[in-house]
C-alpha positions, 0 to 999 in steps of 0.5 A: 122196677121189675123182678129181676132189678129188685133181686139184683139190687137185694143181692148186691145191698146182702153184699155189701152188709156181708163184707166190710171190705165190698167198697174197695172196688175196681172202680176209678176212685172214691169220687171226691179230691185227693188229699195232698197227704195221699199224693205224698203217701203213694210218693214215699211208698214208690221211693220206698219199693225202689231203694228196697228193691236195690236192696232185695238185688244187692244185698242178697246174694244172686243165683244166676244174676236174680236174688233168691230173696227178693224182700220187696215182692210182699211189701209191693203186692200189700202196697197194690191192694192198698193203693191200686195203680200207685202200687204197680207203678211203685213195683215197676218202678222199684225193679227198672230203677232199683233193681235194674238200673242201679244195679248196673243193668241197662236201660233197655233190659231194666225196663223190659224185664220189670214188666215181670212185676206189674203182672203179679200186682195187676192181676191180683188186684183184678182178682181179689177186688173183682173176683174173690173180694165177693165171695167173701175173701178180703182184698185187703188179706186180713183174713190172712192173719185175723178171724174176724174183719169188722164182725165178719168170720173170715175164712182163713184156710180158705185165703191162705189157699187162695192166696199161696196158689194165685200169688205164689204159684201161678202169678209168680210163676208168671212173673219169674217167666218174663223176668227171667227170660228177657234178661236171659235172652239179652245176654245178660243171663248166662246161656246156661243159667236161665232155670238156676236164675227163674228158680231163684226169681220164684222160690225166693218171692215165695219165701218172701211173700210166706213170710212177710205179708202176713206180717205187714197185713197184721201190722199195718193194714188196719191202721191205713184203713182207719186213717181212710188210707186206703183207695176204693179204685184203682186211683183213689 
C-alpha cells in the first residue's frame, strides 16, 4: 500500500469515527435481506404521503389552483432521507394520486406536473448523503434540532443555513417551477394566474418545511434509527 492509499484510507477511517451518520451513503443498500417489516413500512409511508397530500390539495384553501400550505412537503423530504428512493417514489406518488387525481386533474397533468416533487427529494438526498453528510452535516437533519448526535457537537447554525437555502430556497424554487408551469401550461391554471399560483407552491412549502420538519426530525427520527429503520443507500 503506497503513501497516497494509506492517507486515503486514514481520512475516510477519521470520517466515519467523526460522524455517527457516515454510514447513511449513496450506496445501493446495506447488502443483506429486507425485512418484510421494511417492505410493509416503505408501503404505509407511500399510502401515508398520498392521502396527506389530498389532504394538503383539499383541505387548504388554493391560490390559483395550488395550496398555499402544502403540509406534506416536510413529511416526504424527512421520509426521503430516511428511505431513499422509497420516499421519492411516496412523493411522486402522493402528488400524481393524491393531489393530482383525486383532485379532479387528469392523468396526463397529474403525472407531468408531480415531477416537481421528485426534484426537491432527489437532490437533496444526493446532497446531504454525497456532499454535506461529510463535512459534518447530518443527512438525517438532527442537527436541526439536537446539539450533539451520538457524541458528536452538531453545527446548528451552520444546518439551518444549509437547509433553509438548499431545501427552501433553491430546491423549492425548482420545484414550484416545474409544478406550476406544466399545469399552467395545459390549461389547467388560468393564463393569468400562473406567479399567484408558483408563489403559493413555494411560500407555502417553505412555512411547511420551517415548521414541521424540525418537529418530525425531533419526534421521530431517533426512534427509526434505533429500531435499524432507517436505509444506508438509496434501496435499503
Amino acid at each position: 500500500m503506497n503513501g497516497e492509499e494509506k492517507t486515503e484510507e486514514k481520512t475516510v477511517s477519521h470520517t466515519k469515527n467523526k460522524y455517527p451518520w457516515s454510514n447513511y451513503t449513496l450506496k445501493l443498500g446495506r447488502g443483506e435481506p429486507v425485512s418484510t417489516t421494511q417492505y410493509v413500512l416503505y408501503a404505509v409511508q407511500i399510502a401515508a404521503v398520498i392521502i396527506l397530500s389530498w389532504l394538503s390539495a383539499t383541505v387548504v384553501p388554493a391560490i390559483g389552483g395550488i395550496s398555499f400550505f402544502y403540509f406534506v412537503y416536510p413529511f416526504f423530504l424527512v421520509f426521503t432521507m430516511w428511505w431513499g428512493i422509497w420516499g421519492i417514489l411516496g412523493a411522486y406518488a402522493g402528488s400524481v394520486i393524491g393531489a393530482g387525481l383525486l383532485v379532479g386533474w387528469g392523468p396526463v397533468v397529474s403525472v407531468a406536473y408531480s415531477v416537481g416533487d421528485i426534484v426537491p427529494t432527489l437532490f437533496a438526498f444526493v446532497l446531504y448523503r454525497g456532499l454535506l453528510a461529510n463535512r459534518g452535516y447530518d443527512s438525517l437533519w438532527r442537527d436541526l434540532t439536537d446539539k450533539e448526535v451520538a457524541g458528536v457537537k452538531t453545527r446548528r447554525v451552520g444546518a439551518w443555513v444549509w437547509f433553509l437555502l438548499i431545501n427552501g430556497v433553491v430546491l423549492n424554487l425548482l420545484s414550484g417551477l416545474i409544478g406550476t408551469y406544466v399545469p399552467w401550461a395545459m390549461g389547467v391554471i388560468a393564463a393569468n394566474a400562473f406567479w399567484v399560483s408558483f408563489a403559493g407552491w413555494t411560500i407555502g412549502d417553505l412555512v411547511a418545511m420551517v415548521i414541521i420538519t424540525p418537529v418530525l426530525v425531533k419526534g421521530l427520527t431517533s426512534l427509526v434509527e434505533r429500531q435499524g429503520l432507517v436505509n444506508r443507500g438509496w434501496i435499503t
